[in-house]
N, C-alpha and C positions, 0 to 999 in steps of 0.2 A: 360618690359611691358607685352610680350607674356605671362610670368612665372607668375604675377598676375593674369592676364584674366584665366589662368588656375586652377587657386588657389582656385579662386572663383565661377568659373565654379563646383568642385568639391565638395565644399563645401555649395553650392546648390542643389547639388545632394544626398548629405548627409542628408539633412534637409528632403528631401523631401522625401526619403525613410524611415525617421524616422518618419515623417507623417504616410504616409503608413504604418507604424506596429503599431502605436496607433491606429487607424484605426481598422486596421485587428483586434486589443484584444477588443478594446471597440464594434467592431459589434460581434464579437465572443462570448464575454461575455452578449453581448443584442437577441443571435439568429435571426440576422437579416441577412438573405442570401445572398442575392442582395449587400449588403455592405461590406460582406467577400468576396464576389467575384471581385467585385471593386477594394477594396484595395488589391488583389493578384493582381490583372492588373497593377497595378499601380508598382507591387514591392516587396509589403510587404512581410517580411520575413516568412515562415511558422513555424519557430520556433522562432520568437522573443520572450521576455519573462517580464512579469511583475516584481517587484522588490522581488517577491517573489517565483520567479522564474516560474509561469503559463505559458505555452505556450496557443494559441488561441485555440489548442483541450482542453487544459486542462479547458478551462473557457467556453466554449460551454458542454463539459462534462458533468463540473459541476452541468452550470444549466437548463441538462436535453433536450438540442436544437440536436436532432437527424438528421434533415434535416444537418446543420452546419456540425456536427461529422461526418457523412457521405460522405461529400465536402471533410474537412480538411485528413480525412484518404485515399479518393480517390488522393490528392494532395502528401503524400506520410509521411505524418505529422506522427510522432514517437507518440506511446500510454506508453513508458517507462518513464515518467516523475513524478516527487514528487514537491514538493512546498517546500519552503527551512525554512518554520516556523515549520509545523506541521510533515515535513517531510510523506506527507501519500501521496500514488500510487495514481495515477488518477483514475484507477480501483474501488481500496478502496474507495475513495471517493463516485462513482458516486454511490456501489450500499448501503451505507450508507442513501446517498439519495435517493432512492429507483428507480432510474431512470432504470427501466430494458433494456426498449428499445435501451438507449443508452451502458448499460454493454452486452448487444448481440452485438454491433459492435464494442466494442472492444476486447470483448474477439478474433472475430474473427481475429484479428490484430496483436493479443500480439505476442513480439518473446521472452518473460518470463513465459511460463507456468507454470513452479513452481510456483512460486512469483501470479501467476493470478488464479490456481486452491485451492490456500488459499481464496482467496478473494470471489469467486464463491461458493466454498465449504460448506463455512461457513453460507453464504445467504440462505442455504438450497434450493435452487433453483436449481431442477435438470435440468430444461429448460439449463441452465446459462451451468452445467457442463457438460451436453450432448454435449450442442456447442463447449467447450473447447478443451473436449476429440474428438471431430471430428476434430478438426483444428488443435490440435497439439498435442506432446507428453511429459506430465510433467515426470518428475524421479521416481525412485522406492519408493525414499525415500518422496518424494511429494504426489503421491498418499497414500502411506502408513498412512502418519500423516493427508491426509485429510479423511481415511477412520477411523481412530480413531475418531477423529473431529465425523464426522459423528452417526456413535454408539452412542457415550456420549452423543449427541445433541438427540438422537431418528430420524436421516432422513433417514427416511428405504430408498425412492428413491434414496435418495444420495448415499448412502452406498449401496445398488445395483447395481446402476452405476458404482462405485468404484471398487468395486472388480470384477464386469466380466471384468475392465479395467486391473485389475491383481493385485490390491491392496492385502497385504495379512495382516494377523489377528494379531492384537498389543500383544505386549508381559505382561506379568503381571509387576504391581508396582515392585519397588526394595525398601524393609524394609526399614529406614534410622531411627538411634540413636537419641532416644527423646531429648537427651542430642544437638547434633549436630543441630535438627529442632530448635531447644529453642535458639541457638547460634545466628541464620539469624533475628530470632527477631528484627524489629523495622522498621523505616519508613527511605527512601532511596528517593537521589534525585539525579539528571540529571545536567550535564550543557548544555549537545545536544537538550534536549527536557525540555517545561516548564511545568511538572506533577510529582507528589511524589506519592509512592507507598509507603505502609503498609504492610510489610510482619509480619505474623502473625504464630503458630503453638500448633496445637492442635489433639487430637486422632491420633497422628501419621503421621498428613499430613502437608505440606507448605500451607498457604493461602495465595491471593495477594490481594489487596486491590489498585488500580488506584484511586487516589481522586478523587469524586464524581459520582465513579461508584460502579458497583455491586461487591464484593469479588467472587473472584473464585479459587476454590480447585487446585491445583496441582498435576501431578503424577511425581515421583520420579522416575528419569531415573537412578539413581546414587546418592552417597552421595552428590554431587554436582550441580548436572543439571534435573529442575525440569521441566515438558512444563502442556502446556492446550492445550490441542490437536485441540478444536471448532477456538480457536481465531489462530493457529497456531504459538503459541507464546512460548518462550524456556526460562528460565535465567540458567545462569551456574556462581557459586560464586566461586571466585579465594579467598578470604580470608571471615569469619564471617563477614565482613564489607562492599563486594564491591560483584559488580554482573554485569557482560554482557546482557542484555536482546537484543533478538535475536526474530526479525519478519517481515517476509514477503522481506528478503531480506535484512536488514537495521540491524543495533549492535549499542547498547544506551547504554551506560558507568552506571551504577547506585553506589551511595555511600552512605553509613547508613550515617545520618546526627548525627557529634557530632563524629565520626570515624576520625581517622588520616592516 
């Protein structure tokens, strides 16, 4: 009798801290303070996570609720999260949506500076990577690709920031055989992520093409490994068919469609 009473004693506890983190996401996702704060009283977990894997910062974030954001990262709430559809940084997201106020308090947070001075970098927002670069220190190789970025894009602020930070000056394209650019020809697809690319080549260079976005030119690191320096984005092709696409910390398998 004891061993039931306890059973269900437990399992009422369960219920009720599962409350508690619906709770926590749906006030967190609405920016309503007083209700994230509640359901932390109550239990709720500070990393519980929606089916798509959101934590409560990630949905305050989102949508732009700085007071929340502020709470949640005082609370001790991790800023290294992705959503497991779109796979995209919380960071990325928020300055996407142009919410600055909230990408100043996480950049102050991050313990991925690489990964966050892409994000930042690329926003042209030198506010953004002033704060970065005071609160932490990305890599040589991070500053460097985000001071290309920068150049190509024209963000003289940026790119002044960057290199008193100690970024130094990109190296020139590497030629690659018309013959080899004309091989990557064609349109590639993902089974990680739901988007097809269009790879393209002409005067000498790689083009990418994201469905439903703008094409953008490539530089040529190597017969193999092309980037765009603005978006912080790399592919390296192991066969004329298939390609790693490489960004912001994450690797997405690509495959020319109709390739074996």
């Amino acid at each position: 009798m004891r061993r039931i009473a306890v059973l269900v004693f437990t399992s009422a506890f369960a219920a009720l801290a599962w409350d508690a983190n619906e709770d926590l996401l749906s006030a967190s996702r609405a920016g309503d303070l007083n209700a994230v704060k509640a359901a932390v009283e109550k239990g709720a977990a500070i990393e519980s996570k929606t089916p798509y894997g959101q934590t409560p910062l990630y949905l305050a974030a989102m949508n732009g609720h700085a007071e929340v954001v502020r709470f949640l990262l005082d609370k001790g709430a991790s800023t290294d999260v992705r959503d497991t559809f779109y796979k995209a940084p919380m960071l990325g997201f928020v300055i996407q949506r142009k919410h600055w106020d909230v990408a100043r308090l996480l950049v102050s947070k991050t313990s991925k500076p690489d990964e966050a001075l892409s994000d930042v970098a690329g926003s042209g927002h030198a506010e953004l990577v002033q704060a970065l670069l005071e609160n932490s220190k990305p890599s040589q190789t991070a500053l460097d690709k985000a001071y290309e970025g920068a150049l190509t894009q024209k963000q003289a602020d940026v790119a002044e920031l960057l290199k008193k930070a100690g970024a130094h000056e990109p190296p020139p394209p590497v030629t690659v055989d018309a013959a080899v650019l004309e091989s990557y020809a064609g349109t590639y697809k993902s089974e990680q992520i739901p988007i097809d690319i269009k790879v393209s080549a002409r005067e000498g260079r790689l083009y990418l093409q994201p469905a439903g976005q703008p094409e953008i030119a490539t530089k040529a690191l190597s017969a193999t490994r092309f980037a765009f320096a603005p978006a912080q984005l790399e592919i390296e092709f192991d066969t004329s068919g298939s390609f790693m696409l490489k960004q912001g910390g994450a690797n997405f398998k690509f495959t020319k469609a109709g390739a074996k």
